[in-house]
Each structure stands twice: as C-alpha cells, then as structure tokens.
LOKOLFI-157246 format. One record per residue (C-alpha): residue in three letters; residue number from 1; x negated, z, y negated. Coordinates in nm, 3 decimals, m for minus. Layout:
N
residu_num_px_pz_py
ALA_NUM_X_Z_Y .
...
//
This chain:
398
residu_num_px_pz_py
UNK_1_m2.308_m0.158_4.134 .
UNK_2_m2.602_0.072_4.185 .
UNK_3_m2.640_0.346_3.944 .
UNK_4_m2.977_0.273_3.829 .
UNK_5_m2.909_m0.110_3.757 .
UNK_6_m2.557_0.021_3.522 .
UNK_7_m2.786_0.034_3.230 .
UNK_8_m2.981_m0.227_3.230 .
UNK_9_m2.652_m0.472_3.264 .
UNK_10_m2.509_m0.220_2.921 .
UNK_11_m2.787_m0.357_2.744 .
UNK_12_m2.812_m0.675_2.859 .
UNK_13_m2.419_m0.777_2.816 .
UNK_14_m2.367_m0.547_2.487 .
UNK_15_m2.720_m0.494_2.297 .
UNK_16_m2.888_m0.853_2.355 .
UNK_17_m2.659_m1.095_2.488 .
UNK_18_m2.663_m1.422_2.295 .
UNK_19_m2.290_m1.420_2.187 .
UNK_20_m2.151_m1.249_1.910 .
UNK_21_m1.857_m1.099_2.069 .
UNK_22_m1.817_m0.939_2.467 .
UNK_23_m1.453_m0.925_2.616 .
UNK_24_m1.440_m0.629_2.847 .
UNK_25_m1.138_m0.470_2.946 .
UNK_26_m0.986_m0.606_2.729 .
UNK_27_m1.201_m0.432_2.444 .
UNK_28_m1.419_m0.642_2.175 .
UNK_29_m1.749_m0.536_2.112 .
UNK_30_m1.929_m0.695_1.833 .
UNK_31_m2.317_m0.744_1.868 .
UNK_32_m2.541_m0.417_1.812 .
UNK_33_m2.186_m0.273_1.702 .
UNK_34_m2.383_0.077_1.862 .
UNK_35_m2.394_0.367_1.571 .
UNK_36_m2.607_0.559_1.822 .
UNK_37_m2.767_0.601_2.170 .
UNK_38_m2.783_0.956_2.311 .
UNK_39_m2.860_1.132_2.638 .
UNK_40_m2.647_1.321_2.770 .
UNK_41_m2.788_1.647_2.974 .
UNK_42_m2.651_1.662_3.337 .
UNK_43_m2.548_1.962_3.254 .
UNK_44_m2.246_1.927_3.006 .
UNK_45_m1.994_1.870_3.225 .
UNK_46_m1.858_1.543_2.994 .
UNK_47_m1.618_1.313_3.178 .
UNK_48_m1.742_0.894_3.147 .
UNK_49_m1.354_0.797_3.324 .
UNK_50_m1.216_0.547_3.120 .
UNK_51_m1.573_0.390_2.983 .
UNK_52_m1.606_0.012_3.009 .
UNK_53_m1.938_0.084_3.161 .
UNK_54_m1.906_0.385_3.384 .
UNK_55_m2.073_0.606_3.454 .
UNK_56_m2.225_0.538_3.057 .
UNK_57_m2.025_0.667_2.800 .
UNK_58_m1.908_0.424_2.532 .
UNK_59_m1.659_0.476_2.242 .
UNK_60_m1.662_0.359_1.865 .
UNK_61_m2.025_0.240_1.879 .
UNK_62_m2.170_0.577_2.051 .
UNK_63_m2.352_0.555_2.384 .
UNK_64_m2.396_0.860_2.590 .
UNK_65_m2.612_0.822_2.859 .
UNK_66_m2.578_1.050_3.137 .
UNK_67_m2.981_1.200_3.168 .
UNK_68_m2.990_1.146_3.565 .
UNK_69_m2.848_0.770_3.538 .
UNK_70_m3.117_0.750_3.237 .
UNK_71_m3.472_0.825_3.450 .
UNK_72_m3.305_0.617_3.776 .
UNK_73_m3.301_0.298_3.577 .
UNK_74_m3.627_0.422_3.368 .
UNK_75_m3.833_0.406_3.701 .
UNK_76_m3.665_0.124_3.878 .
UNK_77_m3.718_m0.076_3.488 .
UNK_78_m4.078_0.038_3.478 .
UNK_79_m4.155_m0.132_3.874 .
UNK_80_m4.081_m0.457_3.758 .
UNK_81_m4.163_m0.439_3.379 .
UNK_82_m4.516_m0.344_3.473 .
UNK_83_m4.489_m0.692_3.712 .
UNK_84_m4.475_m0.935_3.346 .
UNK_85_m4.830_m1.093_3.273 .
UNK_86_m4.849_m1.035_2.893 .
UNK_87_m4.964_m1.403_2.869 .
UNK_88_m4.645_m1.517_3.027 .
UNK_89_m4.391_m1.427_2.688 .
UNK_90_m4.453_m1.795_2.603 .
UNK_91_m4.380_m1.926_2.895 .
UNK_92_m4.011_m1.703_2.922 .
UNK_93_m3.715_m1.830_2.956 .
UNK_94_m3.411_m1.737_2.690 .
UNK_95_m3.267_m1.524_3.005 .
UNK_96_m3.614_m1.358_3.053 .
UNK_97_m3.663_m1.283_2.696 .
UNK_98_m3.279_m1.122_2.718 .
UNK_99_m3.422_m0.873_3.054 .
UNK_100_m3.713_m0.796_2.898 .
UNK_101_m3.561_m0.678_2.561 .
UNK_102_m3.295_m0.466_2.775 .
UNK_103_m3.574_m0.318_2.979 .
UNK_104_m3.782_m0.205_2.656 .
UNK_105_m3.474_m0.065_2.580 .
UNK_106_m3.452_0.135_2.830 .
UNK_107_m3.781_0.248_2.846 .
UNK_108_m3.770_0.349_2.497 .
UNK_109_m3.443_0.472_2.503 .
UNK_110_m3.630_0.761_2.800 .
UNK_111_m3.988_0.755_2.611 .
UNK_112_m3.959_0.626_2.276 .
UNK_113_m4.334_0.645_2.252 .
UNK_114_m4.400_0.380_2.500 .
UNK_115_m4.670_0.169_2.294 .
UNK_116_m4.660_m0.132_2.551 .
UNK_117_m4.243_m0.154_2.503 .
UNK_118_m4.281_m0.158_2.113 .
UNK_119_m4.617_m0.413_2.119 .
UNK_120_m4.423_m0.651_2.353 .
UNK_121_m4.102_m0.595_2.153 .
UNK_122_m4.348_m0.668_1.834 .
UNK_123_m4.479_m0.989_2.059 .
UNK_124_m4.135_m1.115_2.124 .
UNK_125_m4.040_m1.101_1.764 .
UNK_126_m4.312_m1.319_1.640 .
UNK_127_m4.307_m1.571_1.894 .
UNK_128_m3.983_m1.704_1.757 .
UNK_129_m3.843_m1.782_2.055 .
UNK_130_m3.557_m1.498_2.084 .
UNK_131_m3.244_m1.483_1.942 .
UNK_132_m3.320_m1.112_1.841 .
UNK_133_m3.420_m1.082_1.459 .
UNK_134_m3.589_m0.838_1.295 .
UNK_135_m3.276_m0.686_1.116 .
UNK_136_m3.159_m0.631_1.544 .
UNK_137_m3.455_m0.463_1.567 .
UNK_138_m3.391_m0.218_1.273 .
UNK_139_m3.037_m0.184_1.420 .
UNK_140_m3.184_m0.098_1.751 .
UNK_141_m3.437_0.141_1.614 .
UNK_142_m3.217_0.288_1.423 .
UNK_143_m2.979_0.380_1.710 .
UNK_144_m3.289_0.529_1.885 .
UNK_145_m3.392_0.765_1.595 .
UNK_146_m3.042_0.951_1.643 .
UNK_147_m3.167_1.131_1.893 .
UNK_148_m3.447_1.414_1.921 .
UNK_149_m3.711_1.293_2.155 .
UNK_150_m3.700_0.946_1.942 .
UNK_151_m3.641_1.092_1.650 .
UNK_152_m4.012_1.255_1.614 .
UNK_153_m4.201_0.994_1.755 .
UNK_154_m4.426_0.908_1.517 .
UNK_155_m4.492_0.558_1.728 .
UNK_156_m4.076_0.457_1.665 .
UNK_157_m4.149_0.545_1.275 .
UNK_158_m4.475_0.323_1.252 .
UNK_159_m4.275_0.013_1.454 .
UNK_160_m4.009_0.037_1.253 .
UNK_161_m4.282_0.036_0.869 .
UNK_162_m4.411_m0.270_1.054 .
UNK_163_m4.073_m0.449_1.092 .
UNK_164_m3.991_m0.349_0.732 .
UNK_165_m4.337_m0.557_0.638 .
UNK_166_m4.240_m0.844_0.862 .
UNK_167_m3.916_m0.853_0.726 .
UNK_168_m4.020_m0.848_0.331 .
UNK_169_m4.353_m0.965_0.323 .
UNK_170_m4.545_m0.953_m0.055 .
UNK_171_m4.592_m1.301_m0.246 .
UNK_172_m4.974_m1.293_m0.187 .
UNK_173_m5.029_m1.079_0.118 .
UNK_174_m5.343_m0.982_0.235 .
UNK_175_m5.383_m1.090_0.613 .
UNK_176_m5.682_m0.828_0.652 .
UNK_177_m5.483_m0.495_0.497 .
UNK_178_m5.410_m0.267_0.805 .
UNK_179_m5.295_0.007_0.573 .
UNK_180_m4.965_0.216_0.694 .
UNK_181_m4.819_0.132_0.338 .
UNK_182_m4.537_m0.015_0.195 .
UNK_183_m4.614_0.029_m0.182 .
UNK_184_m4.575_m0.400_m0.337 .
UNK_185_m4.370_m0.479_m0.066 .
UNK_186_m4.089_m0.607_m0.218 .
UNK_187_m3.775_m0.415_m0.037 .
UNK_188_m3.423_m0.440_m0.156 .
UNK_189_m3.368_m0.125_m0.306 .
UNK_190_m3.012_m0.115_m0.055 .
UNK_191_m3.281_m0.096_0.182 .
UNK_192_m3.502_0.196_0.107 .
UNK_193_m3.179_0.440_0.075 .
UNK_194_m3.053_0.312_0.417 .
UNK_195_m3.401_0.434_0.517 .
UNK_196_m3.405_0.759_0.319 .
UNK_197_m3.038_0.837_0.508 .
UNK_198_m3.195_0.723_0.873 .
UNK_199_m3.470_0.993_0.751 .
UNK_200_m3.207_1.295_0.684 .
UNK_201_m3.006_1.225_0.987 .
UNK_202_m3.323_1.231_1.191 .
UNK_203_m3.406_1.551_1.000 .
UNK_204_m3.096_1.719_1.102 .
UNK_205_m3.111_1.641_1.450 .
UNK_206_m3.517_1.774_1.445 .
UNK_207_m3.572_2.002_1.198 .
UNK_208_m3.917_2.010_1.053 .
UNK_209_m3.973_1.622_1.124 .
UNK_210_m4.314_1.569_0.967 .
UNK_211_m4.281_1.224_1.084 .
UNK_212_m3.968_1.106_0.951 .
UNK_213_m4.036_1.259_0.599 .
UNK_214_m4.379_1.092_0.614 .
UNK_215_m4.176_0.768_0.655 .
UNK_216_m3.953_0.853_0.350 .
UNK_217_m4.276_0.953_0.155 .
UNK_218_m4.400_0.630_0.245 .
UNK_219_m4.033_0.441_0.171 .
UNK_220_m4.050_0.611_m0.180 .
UNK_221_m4.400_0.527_m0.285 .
UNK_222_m4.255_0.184_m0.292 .
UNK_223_m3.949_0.300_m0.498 .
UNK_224_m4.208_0.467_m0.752 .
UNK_225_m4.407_0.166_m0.799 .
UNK_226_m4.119_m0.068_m0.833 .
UNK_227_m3.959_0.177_m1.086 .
UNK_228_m4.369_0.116_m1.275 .
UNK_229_m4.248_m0.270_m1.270 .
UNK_230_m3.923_m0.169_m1.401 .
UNK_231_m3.715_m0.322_m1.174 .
UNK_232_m3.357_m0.348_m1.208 .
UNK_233_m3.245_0.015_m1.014 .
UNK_234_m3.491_0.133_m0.921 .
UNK_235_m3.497_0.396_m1.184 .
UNK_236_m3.157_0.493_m1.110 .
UNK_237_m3.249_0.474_m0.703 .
UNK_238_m3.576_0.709_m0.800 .
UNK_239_m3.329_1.000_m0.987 .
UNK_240_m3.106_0.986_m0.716 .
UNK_241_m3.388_1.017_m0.465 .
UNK_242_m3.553_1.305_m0.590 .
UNK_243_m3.223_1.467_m0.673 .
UNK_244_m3.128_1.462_m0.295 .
UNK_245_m3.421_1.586_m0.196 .
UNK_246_m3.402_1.880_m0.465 .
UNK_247_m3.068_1.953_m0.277 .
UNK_248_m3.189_1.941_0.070 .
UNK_249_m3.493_2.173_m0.014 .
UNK_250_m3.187_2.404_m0.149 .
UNK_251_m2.964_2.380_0.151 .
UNK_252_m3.269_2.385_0.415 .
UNK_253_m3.503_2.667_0.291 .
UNK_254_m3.719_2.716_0.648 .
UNK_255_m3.783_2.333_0.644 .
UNK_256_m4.145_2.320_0.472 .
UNK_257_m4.190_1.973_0.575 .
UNK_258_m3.883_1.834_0.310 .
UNK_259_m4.038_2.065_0.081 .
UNK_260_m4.391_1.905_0.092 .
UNK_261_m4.261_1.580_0.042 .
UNK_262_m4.028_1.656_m0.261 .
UNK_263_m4.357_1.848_m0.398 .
UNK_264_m4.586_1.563_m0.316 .
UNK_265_m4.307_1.316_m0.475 .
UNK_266_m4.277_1.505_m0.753 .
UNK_267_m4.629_1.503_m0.788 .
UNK_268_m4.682_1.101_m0.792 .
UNK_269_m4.345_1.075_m1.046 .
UNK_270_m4.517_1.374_m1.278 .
UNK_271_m4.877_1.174_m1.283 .
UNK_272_m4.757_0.864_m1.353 .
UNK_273_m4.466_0.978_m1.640 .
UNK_274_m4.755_1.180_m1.826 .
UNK_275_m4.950_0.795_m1.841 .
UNK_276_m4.577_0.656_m1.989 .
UNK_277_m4.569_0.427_m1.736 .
UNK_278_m4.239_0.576_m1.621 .
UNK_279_m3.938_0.667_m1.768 .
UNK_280_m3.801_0.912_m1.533 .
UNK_281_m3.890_1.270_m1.595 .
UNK_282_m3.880_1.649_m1.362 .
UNK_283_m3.680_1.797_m1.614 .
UNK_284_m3.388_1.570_m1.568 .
UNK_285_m3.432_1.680_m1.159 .
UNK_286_m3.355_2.040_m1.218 .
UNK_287_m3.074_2.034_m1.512 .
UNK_288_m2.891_2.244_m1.303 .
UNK_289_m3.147_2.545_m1.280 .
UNK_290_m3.282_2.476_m1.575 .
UNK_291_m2.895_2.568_m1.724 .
UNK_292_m2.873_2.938_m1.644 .
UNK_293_m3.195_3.072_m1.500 .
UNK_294_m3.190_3.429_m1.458 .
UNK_295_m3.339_3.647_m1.802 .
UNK_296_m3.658_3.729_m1.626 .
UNK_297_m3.736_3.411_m1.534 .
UNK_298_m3.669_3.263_m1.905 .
UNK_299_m4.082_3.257_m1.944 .
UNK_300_m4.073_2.904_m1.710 .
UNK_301_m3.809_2.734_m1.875 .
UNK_302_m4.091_2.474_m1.983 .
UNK_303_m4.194_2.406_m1.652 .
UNK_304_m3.847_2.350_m1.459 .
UNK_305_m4.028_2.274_m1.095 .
UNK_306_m4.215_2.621_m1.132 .
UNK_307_m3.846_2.767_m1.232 .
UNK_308_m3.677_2.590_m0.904 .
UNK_309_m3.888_2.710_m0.663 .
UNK_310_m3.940_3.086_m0.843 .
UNK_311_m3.539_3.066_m0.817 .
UNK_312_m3.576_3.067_m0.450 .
UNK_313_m3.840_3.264_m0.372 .
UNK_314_m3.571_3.520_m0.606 .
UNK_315_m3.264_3.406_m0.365 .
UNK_316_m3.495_3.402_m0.019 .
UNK_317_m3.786_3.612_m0.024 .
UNK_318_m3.815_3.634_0.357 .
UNK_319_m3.869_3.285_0.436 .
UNK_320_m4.260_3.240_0.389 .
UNK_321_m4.177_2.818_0.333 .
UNK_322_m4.038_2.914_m0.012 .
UNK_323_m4.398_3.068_m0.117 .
UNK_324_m4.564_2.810_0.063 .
UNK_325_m4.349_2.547_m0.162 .
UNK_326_m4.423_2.791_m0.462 .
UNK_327_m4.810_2.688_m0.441 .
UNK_328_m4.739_2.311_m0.398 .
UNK_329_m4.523_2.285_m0.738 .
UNK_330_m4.764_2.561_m0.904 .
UNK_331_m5.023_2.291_m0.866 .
UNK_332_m4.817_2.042_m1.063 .
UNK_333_m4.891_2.254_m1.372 .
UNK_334_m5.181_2.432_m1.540 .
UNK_335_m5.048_2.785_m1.429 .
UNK_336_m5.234_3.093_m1.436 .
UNK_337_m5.187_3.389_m1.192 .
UNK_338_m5.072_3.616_m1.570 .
UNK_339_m4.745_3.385_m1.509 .
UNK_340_m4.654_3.549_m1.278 .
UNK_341_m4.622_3.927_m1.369 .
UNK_342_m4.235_3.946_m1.271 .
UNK_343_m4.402_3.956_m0.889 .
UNK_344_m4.628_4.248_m0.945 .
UNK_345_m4.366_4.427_m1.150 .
UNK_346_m4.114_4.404_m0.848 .
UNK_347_m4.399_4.484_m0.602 .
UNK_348_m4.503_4.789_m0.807 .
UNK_349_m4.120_4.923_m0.793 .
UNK_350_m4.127_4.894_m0.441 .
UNK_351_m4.190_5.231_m0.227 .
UNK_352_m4.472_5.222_0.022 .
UNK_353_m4.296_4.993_0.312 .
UNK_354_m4.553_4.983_0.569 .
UNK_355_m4.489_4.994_0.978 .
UNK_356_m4.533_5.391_0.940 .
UNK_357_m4.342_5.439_0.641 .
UNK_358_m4.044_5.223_0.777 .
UNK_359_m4.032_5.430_1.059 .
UNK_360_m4.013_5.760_0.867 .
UNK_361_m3.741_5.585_0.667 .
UNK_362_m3.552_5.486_1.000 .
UNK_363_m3.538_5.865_1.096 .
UNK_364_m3.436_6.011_0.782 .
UNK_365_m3.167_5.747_0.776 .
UNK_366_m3.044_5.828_1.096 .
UNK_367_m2.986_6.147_1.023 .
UNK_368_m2.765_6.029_0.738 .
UNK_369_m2.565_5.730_0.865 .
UNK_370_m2.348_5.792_1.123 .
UNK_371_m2.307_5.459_1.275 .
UNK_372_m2.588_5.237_1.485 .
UNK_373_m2.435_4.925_1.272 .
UNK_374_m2.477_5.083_0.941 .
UNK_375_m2.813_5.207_0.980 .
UNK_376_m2.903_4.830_1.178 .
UNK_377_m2.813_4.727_0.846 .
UNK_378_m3.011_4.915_0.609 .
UNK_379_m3.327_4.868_0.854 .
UNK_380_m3.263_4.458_0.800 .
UNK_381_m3.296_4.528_0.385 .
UNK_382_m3.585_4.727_0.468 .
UNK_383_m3.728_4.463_0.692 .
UNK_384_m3.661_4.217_0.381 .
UNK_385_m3.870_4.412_0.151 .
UNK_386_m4.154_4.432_0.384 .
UNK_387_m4.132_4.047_0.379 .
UNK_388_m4.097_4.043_0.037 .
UNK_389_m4.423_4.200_m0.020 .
UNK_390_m4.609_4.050_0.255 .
UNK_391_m4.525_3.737_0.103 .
UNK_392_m4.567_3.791_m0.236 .
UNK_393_m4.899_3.969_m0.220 .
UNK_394_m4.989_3.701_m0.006 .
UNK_395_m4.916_3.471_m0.304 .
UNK_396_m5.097_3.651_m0.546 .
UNK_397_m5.413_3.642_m0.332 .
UNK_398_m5.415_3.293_m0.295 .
//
C-alpha cells in the first residue's frame, strides 16, 4: 500500500466506517474509540513496528501520525477532494459520504482551518443522509483540538459552537440570529464541563489560547444564565467553574488570556448577584485567600478579587500579566488609586535601581562575592526589583 493512501484507509476503516466494531489483527476497535490525533515530527526518531496501521501509530485510542506520511496523503486528498461538485452531496452514495468524511479528516487533521472541509462536513451533517451524528462530530473535533496547530484555530472552535447549537437547539429559535452565542441554548450541564476540560487541555498544549478561552467564556455565559433560571446544578457547576479557573490563574501566572476570562466571568457573576438574581457570590471563590492574607494586605479583606490578585502581584512581581490582571479585577470595584499605598510604600524603600545604578551595584558586588554563581544570583533579585518597579509604577500611572 502506498504511503500516502495509509491514512486515508485509517480513517475510513476506524473513524467512519458504518460498523460499530473493526477486527484487525486480531485487535477490536470500537467506533471513534480515538482519545487523540497527533503529528508526529519526522524528527523524533519513534518506532510505528507493531501498529495495526503502519507506518501510523495507534495504541489505546492515540494516533500518531508520522508528519511526512501526513502532507503525502494531504496533497494526494486535496487532488481529488477539490474534483466533488458541491451540488453533488445529495446525489452521494453511503460509500462516498464515508471518503469524503475521511478526506476532511485529513485535511483538517494537516490544516484545521480549512473552511471548505468544515462547511462540507457542516453540509453532510444536515443532509441526513450519513451515518455520522453530530455527537461523532464532537468526538472528532475533539480529537483534533489535542493538538497545537488545531488547537488555536479559531475556525475548529466556531464549528464545533455550531454543532453544540445543532445539537441542542432552543424551544423557539430564531432562524435569523447569526450571533456566535450560546447563552438559552439549553446544554446539559455534563456538557459544558466536558467543554470547559477540552478548553484546559487545549490550553496546556498552547499556552495563551485566546481562542479556546473565548469558547469557554462563551460555554459559561450559558452556565450563568441557566444558574439566573435556577436550574437544577447549575449553581453548583458555576462555583466549581469559577473555582477552577481561580486555580489555573494561580498555577499559570504568564497566561493573561485565562486571567481575562476569569476577570471578565467574574465580572458577569458580580453584575448580576448585586441585581439578586443569583445566588452565587466572589467571596465564596476566594475562601482560601480570603483565610490568611498577609497583615498589610488586611485593608482588602472586603473586596476578596482585589485581595487575590494583590496576593500575586506580592508572590510574582516580575510577571507584568499579574498587573495587567490587577486592573481587570480593580474595575470590578469602586477602587481608588489611595488603596493602594502598600505599592508606593515598597517603591519608596527601594534604592535607585536604574540600568546605571544596577551596574554600579554589579561592580561593587563583584568585588565582594567571590563566585560568578553567587553574584549571577544577587544580579537576578536585582533584576526582580527593577521589574517590580517598572511594573508597579506602571500601575500607578494607569
């Protein structure tokens, strides 16, 4: 079998053949039974012997694509997917529809931003005719979005809001609203945290994903509003929402992105608890901060989201997101720039710490430490407290 055609049989036989079940070497592999799809650079020297579909690499629901086997079957797919009349889907037979969903595959697995695949996946979906359903197609995109290239495509996000509207369409929908939303959509609640996982594994794998944590802003719109009907969970699904995203904002302190979110979720649960049309509250967020903030800090114990983020501007004053997430929670409160006197007091003990003046410092140390390590070491806390007032003073001019 030719390299470039090993693919396309993968995901014709595995991904979108009509049975359930595939005997292969005497292996069972249930339908969309893939956890993820990745490509594998030529480069890294991993062995496919022993793979039911060499030269692919498959084991426990992972495929590994080798990247040279990838763009052979991407070009030799793209020749004869360019060669389908778009007015020819109704005409297709069940074995054409079963090619042509292995062949978006592929050309989405190699450029996930491929707006003809997704529209003629979308096209194939409504026309009823395939055995693929919309939950395969959540399955599928989901296995896409485990990798980098797909996972910031902000084309694979939007396909993947529509199929979430197919699938769970409102009582009385509107046939004319084009809005990217999903706020009165009625999703199973089940459903919005397997999307708010899909968004922190695709977060991992790019850090900084403005378009994955768009799609969990958008996901948890339509938690807030279902916690405003008081649904059954939803409340409980909201806490547990914005306490992950507390955590992540903890654990991930250069990732500004997961910080605007949580600040801009925050913001729409703080609006709407101040009207009483929601029972969940920020204070309950940060009980953990909130339970032994340090003595100087004491002054923001009212205003726990002010407290957080102070408490990690304290912990981290070198990474500029922290100050930058600082502004976004100080406009959840009617703050004035007084609160914030502990800066200027630190930034008034601090000796002069410009480019000059940290050179002056480097030779006086060297003449005093005897090792390069130690004084490499003192230069990085010196280095820190020029951040630390860049930062801050920054801050205080905005």
């Amino acid at each position: 079998m030719e390299e470039h055609t090993v693919l396309l049989k993968f995901f014709t036989d595995v991904g979108y053949h009509l049975s359930v079940i595939l005997f292969s070497n005497g292996l069972i592999i249930s339908l969309f039974s893939r956890k993820s799809a990745e490509i594998i650079p030529k480069s890294s020297g991993i062995e496919t012997e022993g793979s039911p579909y060499p030269p692919l690499l498959y084991a426990d629901g992972h495929l590994g694509v080798p990247e040279d086997i990838l763009y052979k079957s991407y070009i030799s797919t793209c020749k004869t997917f360019r060669s389908i009349p778009s007015d020819s889907l109704s005409q297709m037979s069940v074995d054409g529809i079963i090619r042509l969903l292995a062949q978006t595959a592929i050309i989405l697995l190699a450029t996930p931003a491929h707006d003809t695949a997704l529209n003629c996946r979308k096209l194939l979906l409504l026309s009823n005719k395939s055995a693929h359903t919309y939950e395969d197609e959540l399955r599928f995109t989901a296995c896409l979005l485990g990798n980098k290239p797909a996972s910031k495509s902000s084309l694979l996000w939007h396909h993947r809001r529509w199929i979430l509207r197919r699938l769970h369409k409102p009582p009385q929908e509107d046939p004319d609203n084009r809005t990217d939303s999903l706020i009165n959509y009625p999703l199973p609640i089940s459903m919005i945290e397997t999307e708010f996982s899909l968004v922190s594994c695709a977060a991992e794998v790019y850090p900084r994903n403005y378009h994955a944590w768009l799609h969990r802003f958008l996901c948890s719109e339509c938690l807030v509003s279902m916690a405003v009907q008081k649904i059954p969970g939803s409340n409980i699904a909201l806490v547990k929402e914005l306490d992950s995203s507390r955590r992540w904002v903890e654990l991930h302190v250069s990732d500004y992105t997961s910080m605007s979110y949580f600040a801009k979720l925050l913001s729409k649960v703080h609006g709407i608890h101040k009207t009483g049309n929601l029972a969940v509250s920020i204070s309950s967020i940060f009980q953990e901060t909130l339970s032994s903030p340090p003595e100087y800090l004491m002054h923001y114990s009212n205003h726990p989201a002010i407290l957080h983020a102070l408490s990690l501007v304290v912990s981290y004053p070198t990474h500029q997101s922290l100050w930058l997430y600082l502004r976004l929670i100080d406009g959840l409160y009617d703050t004035t720039i007084e609160n914030y006197g502990f800066i200027r007091k630190i930034l008034l003990d601090l000796k002069p710490t410009t480019n000059e003046a940290s050179s002056d410092i480097g030779k006086e140390l060297r003449k005093q430490l005897r090792t390069e390590d130690e004084l490499q070491m003192v230069m990085r806390e010196v280095q820190r407290f020029i951040a630390w007032k860049h930062f801050s003073v920054s801050f205080l001019l905005w």
